[in-house]
C-alpha positions in Angstrom: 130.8 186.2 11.9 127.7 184.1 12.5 127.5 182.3 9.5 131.4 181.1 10.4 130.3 179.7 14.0 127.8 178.0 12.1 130.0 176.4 9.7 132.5 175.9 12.8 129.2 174.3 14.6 128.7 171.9 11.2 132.1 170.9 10.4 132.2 169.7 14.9 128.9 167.7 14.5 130.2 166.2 10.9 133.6 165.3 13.1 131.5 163.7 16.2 129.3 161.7 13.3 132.1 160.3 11.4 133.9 159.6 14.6 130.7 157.8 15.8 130.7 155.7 13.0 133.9 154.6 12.9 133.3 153.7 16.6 130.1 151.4 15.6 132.4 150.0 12.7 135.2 149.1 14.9 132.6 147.4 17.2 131.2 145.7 14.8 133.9 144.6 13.3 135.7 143.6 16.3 132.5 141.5 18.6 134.2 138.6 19.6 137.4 139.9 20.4 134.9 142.2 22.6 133.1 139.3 24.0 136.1 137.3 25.3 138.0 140.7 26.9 134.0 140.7 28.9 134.3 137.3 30.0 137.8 137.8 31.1 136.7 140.3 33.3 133.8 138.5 34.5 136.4 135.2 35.3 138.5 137.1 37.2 136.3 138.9 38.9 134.3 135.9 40.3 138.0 133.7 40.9 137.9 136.9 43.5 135.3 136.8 45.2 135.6 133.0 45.3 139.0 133.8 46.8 137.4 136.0 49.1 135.3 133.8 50.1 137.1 130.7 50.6 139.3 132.2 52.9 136.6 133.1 55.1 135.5 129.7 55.6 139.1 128.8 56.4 139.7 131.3 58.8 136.3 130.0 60.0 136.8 126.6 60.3 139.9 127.4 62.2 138.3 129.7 64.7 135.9 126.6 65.1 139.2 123.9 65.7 140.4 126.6 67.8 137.3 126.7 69.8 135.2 123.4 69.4 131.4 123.3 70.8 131.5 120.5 73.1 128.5 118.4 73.8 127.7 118.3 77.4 127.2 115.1 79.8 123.4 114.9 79.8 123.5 115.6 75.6 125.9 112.7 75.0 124.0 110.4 77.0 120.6 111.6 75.3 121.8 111.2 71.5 123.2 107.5 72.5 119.5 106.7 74.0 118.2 108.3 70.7 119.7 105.7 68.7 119.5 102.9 71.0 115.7 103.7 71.4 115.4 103.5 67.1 116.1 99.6 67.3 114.2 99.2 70.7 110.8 100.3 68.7 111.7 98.3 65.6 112.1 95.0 68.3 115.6 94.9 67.3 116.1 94.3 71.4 120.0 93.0 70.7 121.5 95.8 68.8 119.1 98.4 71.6 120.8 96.6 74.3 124.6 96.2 73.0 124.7 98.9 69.8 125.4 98.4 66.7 128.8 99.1 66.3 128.7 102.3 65.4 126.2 103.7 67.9 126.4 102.6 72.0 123.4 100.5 73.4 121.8 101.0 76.3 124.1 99.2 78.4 126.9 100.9 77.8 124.5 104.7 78.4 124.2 102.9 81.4 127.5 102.2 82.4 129.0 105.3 80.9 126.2 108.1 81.6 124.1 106.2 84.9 124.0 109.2 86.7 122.6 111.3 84.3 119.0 111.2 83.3 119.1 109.8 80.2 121.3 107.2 81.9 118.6 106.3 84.0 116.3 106.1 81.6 118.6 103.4 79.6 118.0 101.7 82.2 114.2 101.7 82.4 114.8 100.8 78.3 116.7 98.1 79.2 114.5 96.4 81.5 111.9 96.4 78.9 114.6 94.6 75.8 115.3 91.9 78.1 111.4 91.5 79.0 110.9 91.2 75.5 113.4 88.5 75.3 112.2 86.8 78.0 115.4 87.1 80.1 113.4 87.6 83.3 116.5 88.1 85.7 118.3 90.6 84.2 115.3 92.9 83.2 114.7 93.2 86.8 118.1 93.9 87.6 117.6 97.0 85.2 114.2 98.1 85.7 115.5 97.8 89.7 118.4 100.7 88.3 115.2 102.7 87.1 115.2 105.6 89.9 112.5 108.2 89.3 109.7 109.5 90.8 107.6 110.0 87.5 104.1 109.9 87.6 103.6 107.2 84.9 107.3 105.4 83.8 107.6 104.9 88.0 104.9 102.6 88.7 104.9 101.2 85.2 108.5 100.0 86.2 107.4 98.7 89.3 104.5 96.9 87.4 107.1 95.1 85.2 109.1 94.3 87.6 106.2 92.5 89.3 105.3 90.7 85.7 108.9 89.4 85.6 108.4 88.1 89.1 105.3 86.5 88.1 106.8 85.1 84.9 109.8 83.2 87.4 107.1 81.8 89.2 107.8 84.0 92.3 103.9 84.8 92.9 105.2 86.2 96.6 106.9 89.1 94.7 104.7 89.8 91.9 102.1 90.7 94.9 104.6 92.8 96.6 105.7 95.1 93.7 102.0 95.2 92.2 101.2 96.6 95.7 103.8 99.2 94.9 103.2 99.8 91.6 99.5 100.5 92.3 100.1 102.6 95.3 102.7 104.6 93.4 101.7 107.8 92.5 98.5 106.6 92.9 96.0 107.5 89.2 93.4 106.2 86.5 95.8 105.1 84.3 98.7 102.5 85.8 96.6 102.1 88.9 93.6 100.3 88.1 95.8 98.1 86.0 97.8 96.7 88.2 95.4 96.3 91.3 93.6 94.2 88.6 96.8 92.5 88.1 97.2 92.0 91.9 93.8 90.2 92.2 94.6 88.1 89.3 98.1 87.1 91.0 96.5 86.5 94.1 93.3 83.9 92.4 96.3 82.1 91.0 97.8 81.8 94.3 94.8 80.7 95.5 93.9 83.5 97.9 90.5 84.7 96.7 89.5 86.6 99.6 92.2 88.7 99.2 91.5 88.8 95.1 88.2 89.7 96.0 88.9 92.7 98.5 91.7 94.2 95.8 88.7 94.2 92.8 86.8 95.8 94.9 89.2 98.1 96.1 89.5 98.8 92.3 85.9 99.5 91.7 85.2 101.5 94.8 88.7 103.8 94.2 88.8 104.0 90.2 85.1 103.6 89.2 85.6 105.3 86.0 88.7 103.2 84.7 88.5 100.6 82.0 89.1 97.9 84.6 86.4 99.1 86.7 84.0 98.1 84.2 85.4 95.0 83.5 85.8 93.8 87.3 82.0 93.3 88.1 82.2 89.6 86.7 85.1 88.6 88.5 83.6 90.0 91.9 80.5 88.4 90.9 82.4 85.0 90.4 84.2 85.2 93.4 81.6 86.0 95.9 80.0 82.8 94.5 83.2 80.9 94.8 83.0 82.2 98.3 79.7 81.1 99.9 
């Protein structure tokens, strides 16, 4: 009995051999029919999930029609001074001012967005484009738009405004607005400068008493500011000038 399970056991492991083989013949033989059946697969598997995909983006893209992200006031005006300001700091001052017919200048931020604060701010830009160009009138007229109570960009715009003034010939207001400019916000930075352009305005006028009691004013006020430093000539001039 056990020597027949052991034959039985032989002639199943002879079966399982020869069936192996053929198996590694067949493959063998039969490779590239193999190989295209696997890419097959592969391609249809991936047109799938491309499928898949794909209509994910649609149903996407229509969510996104369906519910479009609007840019708010204050963003719209602030990507149109964005792009106006890229030609204001390469001195194209034209294309800042009108656009370039693609993007808005600031004239038009101005018109369209003024109460905003980027709107304001095209204006302040503006002032300084047509300064540059020497078109006197109208960069007062914008810098006058300017409304902010910043602690630097508000007395600088007074300041320009006054240099514009000064530029026309109108020494009468280039005294009043560097009063205002200086007295605005009052600091080390914009105020020494433009009490030091007030004395200036005032020798060409003529007036060098009061030239004299604004330098001083500067030195006694700002003693550690650049124009400080620089004032103790033209005090020294003008008390001489005086006697």
């Amino acid at each position: 009995m056990a020597k027949q399970n052991t034959k039985q056991g032989d002639e199943r492991l002879e079966n399982v051999e020869e069936a192996l083989s053929k198996t590694e013949l067949w493959i063998e033989n039969n490779q590239k029919t193999l190989w295209i059946i696997l890419i097959a697969v592969l391609l249809v598997a991936v047109a799938i999930w491309g499928y898949s995909r794909y209509r994910d983006r649609k149903n996407q893209t229509a969510q996104d029609l369906s519910f479009p992200s609007e840019m708010s006031f204050e963003e719209k005006a602030t990507q149109a001074v964005d792009f106006a300001t890229y030609y204001m700091q390469n001195e194209d001052y034209a294309q800042a001012l009108n656009g370039d017919g693609e993007n808005v200048g600031f004239l038009s931020v101005v018109n369209d967005y003024g109460s905003s604060k980027a709107g304001n701010l095209a204006a302040y830009y503006a002032g300084i484009c047509y300064l540059k160009q020497g078109d006197y009138q109208n960069a007062i007229e914008y810098l006058k738009k300017y409304s902010n109570n910043d602690k630097v960009f508000a007395p600088l715009a007074l300041g320009l405004i006054a240099d514009c003034y000064l530029e026309l010939g109108d020494q009468q207001n280039a005294v009043s607005y560097y009063e205002k400019a200086a007295a605005k916000n009052a600091n080390d930075f914009t105020s020494p400068m433009h009490l030091m352009k007030l004395g200036m305005t005032y020798e060409i006028m003529g007036n060098y008493a009061k030239a004299l009691e604004t330098y001083k004013t500067l030195k006694k006020d700002f003693p550690n500011s650049n124009e400080a430093f620089e004032i103790s000539k033209s005090i020294a001039y003008l008390e001489e000038k005086m006697k």
